[in-house]
C-alpha positions in Angstrom: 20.7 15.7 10.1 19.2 14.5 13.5 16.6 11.7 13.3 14.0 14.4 14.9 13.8 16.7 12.7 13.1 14.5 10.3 9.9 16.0 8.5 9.4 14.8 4.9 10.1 11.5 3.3 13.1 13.9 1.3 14.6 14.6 5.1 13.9 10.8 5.8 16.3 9.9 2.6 18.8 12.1 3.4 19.0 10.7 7.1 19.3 7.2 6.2 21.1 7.5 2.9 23.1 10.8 2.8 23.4 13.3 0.6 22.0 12.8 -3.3 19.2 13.1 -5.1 15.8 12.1 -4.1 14.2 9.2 -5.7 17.7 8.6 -7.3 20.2 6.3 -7.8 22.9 8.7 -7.1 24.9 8.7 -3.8 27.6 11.0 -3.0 28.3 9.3 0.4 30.2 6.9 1.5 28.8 3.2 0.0 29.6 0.9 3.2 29.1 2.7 6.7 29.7 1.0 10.2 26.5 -0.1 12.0 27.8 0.2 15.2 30.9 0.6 16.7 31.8 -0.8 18.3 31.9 -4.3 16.8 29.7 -6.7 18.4 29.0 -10.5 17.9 25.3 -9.4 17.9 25.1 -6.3 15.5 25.4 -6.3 11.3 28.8 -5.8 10.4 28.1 -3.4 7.4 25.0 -0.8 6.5 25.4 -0.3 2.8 23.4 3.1 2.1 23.2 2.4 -2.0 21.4 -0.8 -2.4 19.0 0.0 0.6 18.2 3.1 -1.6 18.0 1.6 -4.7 15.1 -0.9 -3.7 13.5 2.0 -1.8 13.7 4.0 -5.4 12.5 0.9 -7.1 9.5 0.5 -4.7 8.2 4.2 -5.5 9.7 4.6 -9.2 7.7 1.2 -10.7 4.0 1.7 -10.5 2.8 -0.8 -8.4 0.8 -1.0 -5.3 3.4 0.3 -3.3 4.0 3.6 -5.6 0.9 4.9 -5.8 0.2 5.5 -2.2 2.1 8.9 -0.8 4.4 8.5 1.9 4.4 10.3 4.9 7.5 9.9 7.7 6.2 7.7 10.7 5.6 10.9 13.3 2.8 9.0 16.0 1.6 5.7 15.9 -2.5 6.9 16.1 -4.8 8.9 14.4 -8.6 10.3 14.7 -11.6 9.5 13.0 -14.7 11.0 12.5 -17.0 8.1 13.3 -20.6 10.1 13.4 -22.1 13.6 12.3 -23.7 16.2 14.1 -26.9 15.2 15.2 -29.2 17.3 12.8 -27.2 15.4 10.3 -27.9 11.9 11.4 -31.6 12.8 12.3 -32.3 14.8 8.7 -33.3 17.8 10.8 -32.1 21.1 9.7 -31.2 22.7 12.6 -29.0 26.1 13.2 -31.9 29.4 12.3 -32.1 31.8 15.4 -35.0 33.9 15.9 -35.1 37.6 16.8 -33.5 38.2 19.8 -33.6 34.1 20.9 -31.1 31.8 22.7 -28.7 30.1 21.1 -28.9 26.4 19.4 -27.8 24.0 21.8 -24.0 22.9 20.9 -23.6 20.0 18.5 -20.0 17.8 17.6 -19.0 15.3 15.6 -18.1 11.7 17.2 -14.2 11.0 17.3 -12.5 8.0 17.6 -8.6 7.3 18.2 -7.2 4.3 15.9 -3.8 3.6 16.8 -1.1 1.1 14.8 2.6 0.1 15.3 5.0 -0.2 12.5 6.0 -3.0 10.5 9.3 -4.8 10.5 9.4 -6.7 6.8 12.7 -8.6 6.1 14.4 -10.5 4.2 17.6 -12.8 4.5 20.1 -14.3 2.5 23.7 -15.9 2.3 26.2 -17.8 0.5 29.7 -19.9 1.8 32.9 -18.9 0.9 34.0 -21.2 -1.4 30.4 -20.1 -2.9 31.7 -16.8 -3.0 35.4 -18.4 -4.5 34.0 -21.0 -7.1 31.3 -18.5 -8.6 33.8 -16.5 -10.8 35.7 -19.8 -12.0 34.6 -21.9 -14.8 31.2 -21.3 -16.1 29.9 -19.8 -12.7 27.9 -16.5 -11.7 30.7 -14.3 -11.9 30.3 -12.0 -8.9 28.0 -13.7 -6.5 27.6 -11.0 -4.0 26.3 -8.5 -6.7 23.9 -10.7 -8.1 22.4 -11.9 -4.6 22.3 -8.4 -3.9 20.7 -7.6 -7.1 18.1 -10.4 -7.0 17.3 -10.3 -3.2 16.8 -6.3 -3.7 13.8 -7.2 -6.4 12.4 -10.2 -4.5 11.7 -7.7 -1.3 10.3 -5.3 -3.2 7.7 -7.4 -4.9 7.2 -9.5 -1.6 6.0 -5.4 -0.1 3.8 -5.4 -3.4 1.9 -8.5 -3.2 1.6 -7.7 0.7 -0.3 -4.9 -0.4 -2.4 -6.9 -3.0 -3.2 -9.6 -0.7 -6.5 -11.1 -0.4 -8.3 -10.0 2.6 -9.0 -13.5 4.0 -5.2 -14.0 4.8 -4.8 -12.0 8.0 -1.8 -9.4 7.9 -0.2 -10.6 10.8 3.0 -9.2 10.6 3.0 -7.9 6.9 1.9 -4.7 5.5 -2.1 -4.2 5.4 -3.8 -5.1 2.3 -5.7 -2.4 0.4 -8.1 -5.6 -0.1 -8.6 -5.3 3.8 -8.5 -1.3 3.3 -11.1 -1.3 0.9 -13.5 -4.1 2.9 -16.5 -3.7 3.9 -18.3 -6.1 7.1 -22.0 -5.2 7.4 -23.8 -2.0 6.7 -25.2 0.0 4.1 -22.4 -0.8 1.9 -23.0 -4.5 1.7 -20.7 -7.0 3.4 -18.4 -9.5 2.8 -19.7 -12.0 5.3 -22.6 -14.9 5.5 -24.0 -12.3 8.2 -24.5 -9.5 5.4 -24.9 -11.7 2.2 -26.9 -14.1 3.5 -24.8 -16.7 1.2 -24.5 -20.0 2.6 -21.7 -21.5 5.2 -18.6 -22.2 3.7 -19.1 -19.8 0.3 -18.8 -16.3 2.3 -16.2 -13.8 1.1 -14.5 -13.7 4.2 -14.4 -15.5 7.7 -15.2 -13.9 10.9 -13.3 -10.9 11.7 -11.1 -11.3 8.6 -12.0 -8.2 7.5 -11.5 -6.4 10.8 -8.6 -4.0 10.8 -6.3 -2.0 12.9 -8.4 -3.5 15.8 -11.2 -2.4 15.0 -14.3 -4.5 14.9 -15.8 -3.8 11.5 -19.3 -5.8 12.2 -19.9 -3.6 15.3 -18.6 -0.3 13.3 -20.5 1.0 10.6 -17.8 3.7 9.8 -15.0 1.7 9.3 -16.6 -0.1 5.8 -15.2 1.2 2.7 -17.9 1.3 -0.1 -17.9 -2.7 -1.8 -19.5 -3.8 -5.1 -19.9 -7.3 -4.4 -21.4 -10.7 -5.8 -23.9 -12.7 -3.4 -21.0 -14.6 -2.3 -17.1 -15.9 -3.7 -18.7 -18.9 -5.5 -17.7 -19.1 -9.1 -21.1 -19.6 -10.3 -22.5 -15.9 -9.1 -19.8 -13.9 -10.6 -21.0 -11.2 -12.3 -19.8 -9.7 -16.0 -18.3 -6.4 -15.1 -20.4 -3.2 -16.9 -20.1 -0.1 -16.6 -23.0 0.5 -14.1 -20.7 -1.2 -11.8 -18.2 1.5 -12.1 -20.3 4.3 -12.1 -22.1 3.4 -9.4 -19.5 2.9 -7.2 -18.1 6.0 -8.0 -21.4 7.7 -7.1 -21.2 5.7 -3.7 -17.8 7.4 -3.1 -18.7 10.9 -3.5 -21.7 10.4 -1.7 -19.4 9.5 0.7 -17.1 12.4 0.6 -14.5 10.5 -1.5 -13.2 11.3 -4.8 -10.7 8.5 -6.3 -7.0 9.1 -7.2 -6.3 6.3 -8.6 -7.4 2.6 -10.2 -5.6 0.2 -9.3 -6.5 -3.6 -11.0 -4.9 -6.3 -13.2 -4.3 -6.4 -16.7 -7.3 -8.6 -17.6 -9.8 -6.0 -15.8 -8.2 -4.0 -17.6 -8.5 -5.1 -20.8 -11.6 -6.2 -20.3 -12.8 -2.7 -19.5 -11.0 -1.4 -22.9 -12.7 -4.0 -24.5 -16.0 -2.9 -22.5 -15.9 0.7 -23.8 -15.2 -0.1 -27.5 -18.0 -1.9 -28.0 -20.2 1.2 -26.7 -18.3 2.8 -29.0 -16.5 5.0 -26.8 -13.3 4.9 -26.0 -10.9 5.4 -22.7 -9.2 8.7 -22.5 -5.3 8.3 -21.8 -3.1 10.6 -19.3 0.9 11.0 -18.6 0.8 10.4 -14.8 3.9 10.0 -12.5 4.5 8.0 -9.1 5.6 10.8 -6.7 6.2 10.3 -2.8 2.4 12.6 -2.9 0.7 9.6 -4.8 0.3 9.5 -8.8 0.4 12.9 -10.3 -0.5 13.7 -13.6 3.0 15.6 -15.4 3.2 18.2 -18.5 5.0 17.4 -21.5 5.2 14.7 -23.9 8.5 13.2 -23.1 8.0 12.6 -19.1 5.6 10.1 -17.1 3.7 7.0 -18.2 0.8 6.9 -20.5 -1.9 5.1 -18.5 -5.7 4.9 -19.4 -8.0 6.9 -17.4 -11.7 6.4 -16.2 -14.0 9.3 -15.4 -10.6 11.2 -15.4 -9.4 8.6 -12.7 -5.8 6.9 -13.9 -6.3 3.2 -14.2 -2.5 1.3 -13.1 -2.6 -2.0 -13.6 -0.5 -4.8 -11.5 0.6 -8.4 -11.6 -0.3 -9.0 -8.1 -3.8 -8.1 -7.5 -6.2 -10.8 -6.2 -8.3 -12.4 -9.0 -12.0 -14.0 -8.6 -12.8 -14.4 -12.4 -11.2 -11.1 -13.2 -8.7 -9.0 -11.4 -10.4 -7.1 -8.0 -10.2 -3.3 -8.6 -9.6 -1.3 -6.1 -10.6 2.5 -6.1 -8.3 4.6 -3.8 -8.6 8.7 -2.7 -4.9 9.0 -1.8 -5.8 12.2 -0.1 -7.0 9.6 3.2 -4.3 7.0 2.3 -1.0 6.6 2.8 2.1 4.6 3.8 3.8 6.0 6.7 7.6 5.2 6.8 9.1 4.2 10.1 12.6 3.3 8.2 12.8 3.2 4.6 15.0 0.3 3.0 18.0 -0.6 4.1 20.4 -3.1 3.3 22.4 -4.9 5.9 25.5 -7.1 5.5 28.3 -8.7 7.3 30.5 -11.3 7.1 34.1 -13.0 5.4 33.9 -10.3 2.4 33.1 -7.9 4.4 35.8 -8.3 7.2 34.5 -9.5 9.9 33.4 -13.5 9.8 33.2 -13.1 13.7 29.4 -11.3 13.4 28.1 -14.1 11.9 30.2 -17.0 13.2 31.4 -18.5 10.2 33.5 -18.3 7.5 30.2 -16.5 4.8 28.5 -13.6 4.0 25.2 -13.2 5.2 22.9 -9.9 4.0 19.5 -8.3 4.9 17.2 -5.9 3.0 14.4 -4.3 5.5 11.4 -1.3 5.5 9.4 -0.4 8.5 6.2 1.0 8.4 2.7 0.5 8.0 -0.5 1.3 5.3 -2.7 4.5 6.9 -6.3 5.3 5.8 -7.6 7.9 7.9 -11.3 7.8 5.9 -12.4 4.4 5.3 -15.6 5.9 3.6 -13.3 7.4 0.8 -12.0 3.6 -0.4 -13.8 1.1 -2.8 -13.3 -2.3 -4.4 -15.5 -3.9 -6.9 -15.0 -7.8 -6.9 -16.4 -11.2 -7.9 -16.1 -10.4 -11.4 -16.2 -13.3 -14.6 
């Protein structure tokens, strides 16, 4: 299959990692391929399809940040936006009734506005000696050195992608993945901010610096329609943290549809978590639990009794706790509508290696082996309006 007509994430496995099944561990190809040929001091000796695609299938199988978005195939680095209504919108007039026999209405648009983004290169190296290599299957040692590296390297770049994803919105991305903390920010407006300009909270105990929470180059103070709805405390200091309650929740929720969203998902710690369990029962009411599935189209609720994950559920919404996500008191929680969100795959993982195991020591100069797990791409929200994040939480 040619890289152009790659069209689905399924086409984009096949491409990179031959025939099999999708999402599987199964690989009917050949495990070590050439990278180039031919041979160059320059270029990675080996491209070994099966571990690339087993972190790749770890990253969307494990719920985590990374699983619960869909993935799309990287097919244009831009977008549009719909950054204003129709004027009899904006104004409150109602405007479109034609009298008998009468002109026309005068024409009326939306406002557009093009966001573009590149893709994301996230790597990550490691290597051992030969007599590493030699000495770790004698004595007491690791036994098989390579596997293990591969094995342990292969989880560490996963969860490095996850906690890019969880990151707190004050550490710019640079060149990681986008936060949904950033995603789900809000800088001025009706929604409430996350600066001393909107919160009015003192120097030095804002959320967020200046232009932290600015994203795909977009200024976020100057542009209204790029805040996502944000239930916030007066400011990050530990003393105005609020007890999370159900109003919260619900009224974020409200803000969302209002908004045109509808959440897909919850995504927060364990503590929120529990703490919202905890929450409920005291109400005397209790969370209603669904068998959900990460899928390449986002979490999807699954039939039967024997497949999926049994996760709890809010207003119908499944809640899937992680590790990784920034705590105040409590975990953030971030509420996503998958149908605007996405991570759009330039190159899923791969795993690179060359070197004295391998066959040729000349591509890395010395007498080791040297190897490289990689994915390319970058976190899409086309509808800023339809993510939320309730924070500061005790």
């Amino acid at each position: 299959m040619a890289r152009n007509y790659v069209r689905t994430i399924t086409d984009m496995e096949r491409y990179y990692y031959g025939a099999g099944n999708a999402m599987g561990y199964s690989y009917s190809g050949s495990e070590l391929l050439k990278a180039d040929s031919p041979m160059m001091s320059t270029t990675a000796g080996t491209y070994q399809a099966i571990y690339g695609r087993k972190v790749w299938s770890q990253l969307n199988q494990e719920f985590n940040a990374f699983s619960i978005m869909p993935k799309k195939p990287w097919d244009r680095s831009g977008w549009r936006v719909i950054t204003g209504k129709p004027s009899d919108v904006t104004t409150g007039s109602l405007l479109g009734g034609v009298a008998e026999n009468a002109t026309l209405p005068d024409t009326q648009r939306p406002v557009f506005q093009h966001i573009a983004a590149k893709p994301k290169t996230i790597a990550h190296t490691f290597d051992m000696s030969e007599t590493a290599i030699f000495l770790a299957d004698k004595d007491d040692g690791m036994g098989d050195i390579r596997s293990v590296l591969k094995e342990e390297m292969g989880k560490h770049h996963a969860e490095s992608v996850n906690r890019m994803l969880l990151d707190d919105s004050e550490n710019l991305a640079g060149n990681n993945f986008e936060s949904l903390d950033r995603v789900t920010g809000a800088d001025g407006g009706d929604s409430g901010g996350l600066t001393t300009m909107e919160t009015g909270a003192s120097e030095g105990t804002d959320h967020c610096g200046a232009n932290d929470l600015d994203i795909y180059s977009i200024d976020r103070s100057a542009n209204s329609w790029s805040n996502a709805e944000v239930d916030c405390g007066t400011d990050r200091h530990a003393d105005n943290r609020r007890t999370l309650s159900l109003d919260q929740l619900d009224d974020i929720f409200q803000r969302l549809w209002v908004r045109g969203g509808n959440p897909k998902v919850i995504l927060t710690g364990y503590d929120t978590l529990m703490r919202l369990q905890q929450l409920l029962q005291s109400q005397q009411r209790f969370m209603e639990e669904k068998r959900v599935t990460p899928t390449y189209n986002g979490v999807k609720g699954v039939p039967g009794i024997e497949a999926g994950f049994i996760v709890a559920t809010y207003n119908g919404v499944p809640i899937i706790p992680s590790k990784d996500v920034t705590k105040d008191g409590l975990s953030r929680m971030y509420l996503l509508d998958t149908d605007y969100l996405h991570f759009s795959t330039a190159i899923p993982t791969q795993y690179f290696e060359s070197g004295i195991e391998t066959g040729d020591p000349f591509a890395i100069n010395r007498l080791g082996q040297e190897g490289l797990y990689r994915t390319m791409g970058e976190v899409w929200t086309t509808f800023f309006g339809a993510q939320g994040s309730v924070r500061d939480l005790k």
